[in-house]
N, C-alpha and C positions, 0 to 999 in steps of 0.2 A: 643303527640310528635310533630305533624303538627305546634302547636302552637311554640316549642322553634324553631323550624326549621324558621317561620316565623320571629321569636324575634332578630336570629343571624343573620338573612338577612337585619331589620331592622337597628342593630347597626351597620353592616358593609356599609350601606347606610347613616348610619350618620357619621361616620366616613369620609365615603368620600365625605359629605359636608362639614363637618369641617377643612378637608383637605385642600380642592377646597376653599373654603370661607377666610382661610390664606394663601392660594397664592393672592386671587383676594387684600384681604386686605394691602397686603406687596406687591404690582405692583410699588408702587414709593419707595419702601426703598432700600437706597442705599447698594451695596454688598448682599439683599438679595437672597437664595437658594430658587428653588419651591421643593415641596414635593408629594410624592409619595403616595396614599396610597395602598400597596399590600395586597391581599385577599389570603385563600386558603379554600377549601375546607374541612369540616369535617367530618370524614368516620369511625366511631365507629364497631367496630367485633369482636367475641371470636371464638374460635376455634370451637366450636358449632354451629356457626348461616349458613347460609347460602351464599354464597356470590350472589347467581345470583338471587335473590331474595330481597338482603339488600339495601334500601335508603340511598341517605346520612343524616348526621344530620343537616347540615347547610352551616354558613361561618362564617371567623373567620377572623381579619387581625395579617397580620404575620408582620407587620412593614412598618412604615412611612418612607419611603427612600427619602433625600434629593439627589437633581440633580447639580453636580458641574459644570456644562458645563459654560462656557463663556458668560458673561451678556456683553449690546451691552456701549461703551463707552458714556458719557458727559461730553464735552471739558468745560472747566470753564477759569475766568480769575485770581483764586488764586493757586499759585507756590504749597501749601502746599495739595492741592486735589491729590492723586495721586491714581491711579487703575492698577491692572495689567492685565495685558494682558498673558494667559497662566496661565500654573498651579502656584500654591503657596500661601503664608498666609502672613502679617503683624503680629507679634509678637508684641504684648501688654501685659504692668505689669501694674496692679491697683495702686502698690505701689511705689515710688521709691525706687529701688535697690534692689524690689521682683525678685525672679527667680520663681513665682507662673504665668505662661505665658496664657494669651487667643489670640484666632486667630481668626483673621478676613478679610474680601477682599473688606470692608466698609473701604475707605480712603480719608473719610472728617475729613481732620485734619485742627487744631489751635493751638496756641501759647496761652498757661496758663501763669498768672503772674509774673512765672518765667524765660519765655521762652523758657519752654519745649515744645515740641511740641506733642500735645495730640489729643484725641478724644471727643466727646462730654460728655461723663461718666469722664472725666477725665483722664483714662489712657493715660499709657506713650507709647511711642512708641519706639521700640526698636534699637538699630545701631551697627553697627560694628564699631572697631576702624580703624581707619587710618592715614597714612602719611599727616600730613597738609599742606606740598610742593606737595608731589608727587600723594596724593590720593592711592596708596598704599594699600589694604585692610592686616592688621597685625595678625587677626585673624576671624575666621568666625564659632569659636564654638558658642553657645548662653549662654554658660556660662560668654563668656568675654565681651557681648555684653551690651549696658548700654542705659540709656534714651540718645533720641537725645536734645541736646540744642542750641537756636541760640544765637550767642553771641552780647550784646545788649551795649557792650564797643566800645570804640572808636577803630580802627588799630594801631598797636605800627606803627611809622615812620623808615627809613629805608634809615640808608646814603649811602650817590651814592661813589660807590667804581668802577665802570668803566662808562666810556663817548665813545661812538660810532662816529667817524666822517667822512664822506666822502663828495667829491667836486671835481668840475670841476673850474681849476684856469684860466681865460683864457690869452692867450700868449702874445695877442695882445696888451696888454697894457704894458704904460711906466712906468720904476721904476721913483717913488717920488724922490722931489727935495730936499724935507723937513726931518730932522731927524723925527723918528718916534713919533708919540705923541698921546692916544686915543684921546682925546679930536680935533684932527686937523685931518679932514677927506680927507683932501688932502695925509698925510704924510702917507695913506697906500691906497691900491688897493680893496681889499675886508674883509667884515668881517661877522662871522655869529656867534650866541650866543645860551647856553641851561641853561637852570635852574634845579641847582645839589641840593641836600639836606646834612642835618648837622646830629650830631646823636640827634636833637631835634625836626628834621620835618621842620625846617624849610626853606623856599626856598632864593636861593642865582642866581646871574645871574654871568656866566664863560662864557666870550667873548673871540673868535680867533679872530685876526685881521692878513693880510695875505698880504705881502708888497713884491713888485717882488723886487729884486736884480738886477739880470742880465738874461739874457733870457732865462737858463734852473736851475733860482736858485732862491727861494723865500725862505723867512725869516718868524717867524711866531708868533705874539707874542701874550701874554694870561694877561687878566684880570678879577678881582671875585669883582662884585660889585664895579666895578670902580677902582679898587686898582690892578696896576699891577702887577705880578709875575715872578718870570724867572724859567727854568727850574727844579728846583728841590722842585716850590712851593713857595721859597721866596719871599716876599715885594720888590718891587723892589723902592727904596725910591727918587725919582725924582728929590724932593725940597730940600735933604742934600744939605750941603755945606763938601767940596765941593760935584760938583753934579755928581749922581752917573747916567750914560748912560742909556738909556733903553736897554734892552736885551733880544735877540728874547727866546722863550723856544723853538725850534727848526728850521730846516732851512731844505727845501725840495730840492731835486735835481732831474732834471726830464733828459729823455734823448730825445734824437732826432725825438722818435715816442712818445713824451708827457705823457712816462708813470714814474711811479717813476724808478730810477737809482739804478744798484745795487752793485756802485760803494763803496767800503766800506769807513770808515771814521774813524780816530780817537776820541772815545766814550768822550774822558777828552778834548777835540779841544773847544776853546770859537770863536765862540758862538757854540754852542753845534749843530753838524749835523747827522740826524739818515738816514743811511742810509737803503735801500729797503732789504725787505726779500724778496730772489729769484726772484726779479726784477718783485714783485707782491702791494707791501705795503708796508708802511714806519714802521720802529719798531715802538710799542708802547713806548709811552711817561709816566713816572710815577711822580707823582709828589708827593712829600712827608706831607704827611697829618699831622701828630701829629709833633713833634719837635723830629731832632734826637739826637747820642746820641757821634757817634764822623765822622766827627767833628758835634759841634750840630749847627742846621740849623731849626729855627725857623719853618719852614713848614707854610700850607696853613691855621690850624687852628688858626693861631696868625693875622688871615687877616679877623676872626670874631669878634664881641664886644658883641654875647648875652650868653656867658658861655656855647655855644656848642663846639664840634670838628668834626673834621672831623676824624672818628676812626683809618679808614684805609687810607692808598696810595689810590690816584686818579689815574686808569690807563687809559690814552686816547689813546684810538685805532684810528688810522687813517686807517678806514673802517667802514664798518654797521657789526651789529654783528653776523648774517650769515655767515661774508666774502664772501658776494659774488660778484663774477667777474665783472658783468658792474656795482658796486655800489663802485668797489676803485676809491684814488684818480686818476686824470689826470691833463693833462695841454694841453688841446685842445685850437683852435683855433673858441673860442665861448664864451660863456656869463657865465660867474664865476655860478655856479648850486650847489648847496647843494644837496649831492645825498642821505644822510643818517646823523642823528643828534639824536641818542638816548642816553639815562642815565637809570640805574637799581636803583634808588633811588626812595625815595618815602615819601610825607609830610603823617601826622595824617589822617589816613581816619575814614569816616562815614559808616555804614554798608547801603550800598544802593541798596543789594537784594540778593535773595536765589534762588538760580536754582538746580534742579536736575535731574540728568538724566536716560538715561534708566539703566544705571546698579545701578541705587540706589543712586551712589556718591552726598551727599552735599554740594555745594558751597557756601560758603557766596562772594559775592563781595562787594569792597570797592570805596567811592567815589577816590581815589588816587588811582587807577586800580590796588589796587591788589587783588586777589581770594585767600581763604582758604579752604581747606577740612573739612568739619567738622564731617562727618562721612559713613557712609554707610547704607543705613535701611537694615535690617536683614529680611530673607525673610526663609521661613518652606515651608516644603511640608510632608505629610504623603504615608506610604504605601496603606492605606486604608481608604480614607475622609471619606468615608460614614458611617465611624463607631465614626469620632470625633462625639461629645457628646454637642448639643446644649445646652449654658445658656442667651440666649437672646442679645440682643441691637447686632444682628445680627454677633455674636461671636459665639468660638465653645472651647473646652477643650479638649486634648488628652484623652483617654480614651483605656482600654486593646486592644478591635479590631481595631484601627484606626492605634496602631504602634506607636513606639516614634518620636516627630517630628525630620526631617531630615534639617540643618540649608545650607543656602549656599548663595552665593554673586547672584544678581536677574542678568538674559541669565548667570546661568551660568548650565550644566548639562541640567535637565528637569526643571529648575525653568523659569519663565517667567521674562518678561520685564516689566520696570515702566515706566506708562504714567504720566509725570506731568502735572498740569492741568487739569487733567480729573479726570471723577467720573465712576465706574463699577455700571450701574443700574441693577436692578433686573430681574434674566432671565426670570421672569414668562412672559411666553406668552398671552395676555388675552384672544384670540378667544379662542383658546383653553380651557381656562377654564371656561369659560363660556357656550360653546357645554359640556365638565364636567358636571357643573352642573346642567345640564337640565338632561343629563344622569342621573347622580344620583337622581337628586329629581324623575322622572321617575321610578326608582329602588325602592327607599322608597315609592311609590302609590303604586306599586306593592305588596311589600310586606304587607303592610298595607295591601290591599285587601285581600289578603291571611290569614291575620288574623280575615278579615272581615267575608269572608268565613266559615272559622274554626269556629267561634260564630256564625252563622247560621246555621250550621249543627249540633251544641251540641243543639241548643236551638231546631231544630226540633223533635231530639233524646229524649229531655225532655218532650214533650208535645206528645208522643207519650200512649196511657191509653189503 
């Protein structure tokens, strides 16, 4: 009996070197768990034997428990490494468009041929949908959740449908002597320019030019690549015979504290004057894009020549588009200032990077500033980790005791946060396992001896005559 007692001591001494010897081995693998190994005791009895007399029989392990606790972060300098920080899982399918899911807290991901963005076996990683303006998450079962993909296409372009403007005009100077003319830079006071897009991406340059009148009245007039327009967009044609006048696209009215006037004005009045809303900003200005329809008025796209349009009306704001308060115009007694000159248009962009944050959201940006959503990573948590069901390449599978996985947006509930750029290393601690194993191998001499024992005492028993 001595002998098996000795034999189950041995194998639970090996056990707990092989343990200890797979933690020490997995100390650099990324998202790897250290493991546990628990013993118990073996105490055999009928209802006949004795108890206060009975030996135990040995030991036995009752189960290799993996440790989920928080491995310490490494920061990297690729977008796609990502680690969390707190509880939760990265949801991976081997297949595309398996709902066969493995989990793991290993996220050293790359971009496969098709730019999906995977792990080193291949798999896919999994995301939520969402709003590609708003980011938005649309759903967060993991039934609706699909491979995430970077998109490796150009940005569709996007025509400028409002222009932001604000400025200081300043008072102190004299109105021109000269009818207006862009080419003769006497024949106005100030002038400032933005560059609007077509619905082909392509970029066009739309000049104000800004000519005082009389001392609380400037005139304002607009040209797109050299070709002037008058208010409602149209060509304004110079060289007719006869010759047709230039004409401002609106006329500013300022009052006695140089702010805009909000005095009203006949809207059909030539030259066209918009006067102040609530004696804060001049109305906006719209100028008519495509050609209309009565009476018809050729519009801004007949002032292109590459088979673009302009889709929509051109609305120019005269403000930043905040509207905010020291960014309207004025008419101070200082140096003409551009306070604000924005456009929401946009040429063909290049994809010129991927960011993601701690709630998972993926950004693509584009060289032409604009951002996409492109998904959300899908993040699990279980009732009971310690019962998912390791299959290797430091992954796990739900399994009866673990509970089915619980899907949700990462900070949101008990799920944790994503680090981008960084890697979750392996929580094994090595002093620790190291004093282990000195333990254990200590344990197995032990017991060895015991069996050493045991074969010295049968063999004296034998040679007994």
């Amino acid at each position: 009996m001595s002998f098996n007692i000795a034999l189950t001591g041995l194998a639970a001494a090996q056990k707990d070197l092989d343990v200890t010897a797979n933690n020490i081995a997995n100390v650099n693998t990324t998202g790897f768990k250290e493991s546990r190994a628990e013993f118990a005791d073996v105490y055999a009895a009928s209802v006949f034997s004795s108890g206060k007399t009975k030996n135990g029989d040995g030991a036995q392990t009752t189960m290799v428990a993996q440790q989920f606790h928080q491995g310490s972060l490494k920061f990297t300098q690729n977008s796609l490494d990502l680690a969390i920080t707190g509880e939760g899982y990265f949801a991976m399918a081997e297949e595309f468009g398996s709902q066969d899911y493995t989990y793991t807290r290993a996220g050293a991901f790359k971009l496969n041929k098709d730019n999906f963005i995977v792990d080193a076996q291949g798999n896919f990683l999994q995301g939520f949908p969402v709003d590609p303006a708003t980011g938005d998450t649309t759903s967060v079962s993991l039934s609706t959740s699909s491979a995430l993909q970077i998109p490796d296409a150009s940005g569709s372009p996007r025509a400028t449908a409002s222009v932001y403007s604000s400025f200081n005009l300043d008072s102190r100077v004299q109105p021109p002597t000269i009818p207006f003319d862009p080419t003769q830079r006497a024949s106005y006071n100030s002038s400032t320019s933005t560059t609007v897009y077509d619905s082909l991406g392509e970029p066009h340059v739309m000049q104000f030019f800004f000519r005082k009148n009389t001392d609380n009245e400037w005139a304002v007039y607009g040209t797109l690549d050299n070709k002037q327009f008058n208010h409602l967009g149209d060509e304004v044609d110079t060289t007719a015979t006869p010759a047709v006048p230039s004409t401002p696209i609106s006329v500013f009215q300022f009052s006695a504290s140089g702010l805009p006037s909000a005095t009203a004005a006949d809207p059909s009045a030539s030259p066209l004057v918009f006067n102040a809303n609530s004696g804060t900003t001049f109305n906006p200005l719209t100028l008519q894009g495509l050609p209309g329809t009565a009476p018809v008025s050729p519009g801004l796209s007949e002032l292109l020549g590459n088979g673009a349009t302009f889709p929509n009306d051109i609305v120019v704001n005269w403000r930043d588009e905040a509207n905010t308060t020291n960014k309207l115009p004025t008419q101070y007694a200082s140096r003409f200032e551009v306070k604000a000159l924005e456009q929401d248009g946009a040429t063909v962009g290049r994809l010129s990077g991927i960011d993601i944050g701690t709630d998972g959201k993926v950004v693509a940006s584009y060289s032409n500033g604009d951002s996409t959503f492109l998904g959300q990573v899908a993040m699990v948590r279980f009732s009971n980790s310690q019962g998912l069901q390791p299959v290797g390449n430091t992954a796990w599978k739900k399994s009866l005791t673990s509970g089915e996985p619980i899907a949700g947006e990462p900070g949101s509930g008990t799920l944790g946060s994503i680090n981008s750029s960084a890697l979750e290393q392996s929580n094994v601690n090595l002093t620790n396992e190291l004093v282990d194993l000195i333990s254990a191998q200590r344990n197995f001499q032990a017991n060895s001896r015991a069996l050493e024992v045991n074969s010295t005492l049968q063999q004296s028993i034998l040679q007994i005559r």
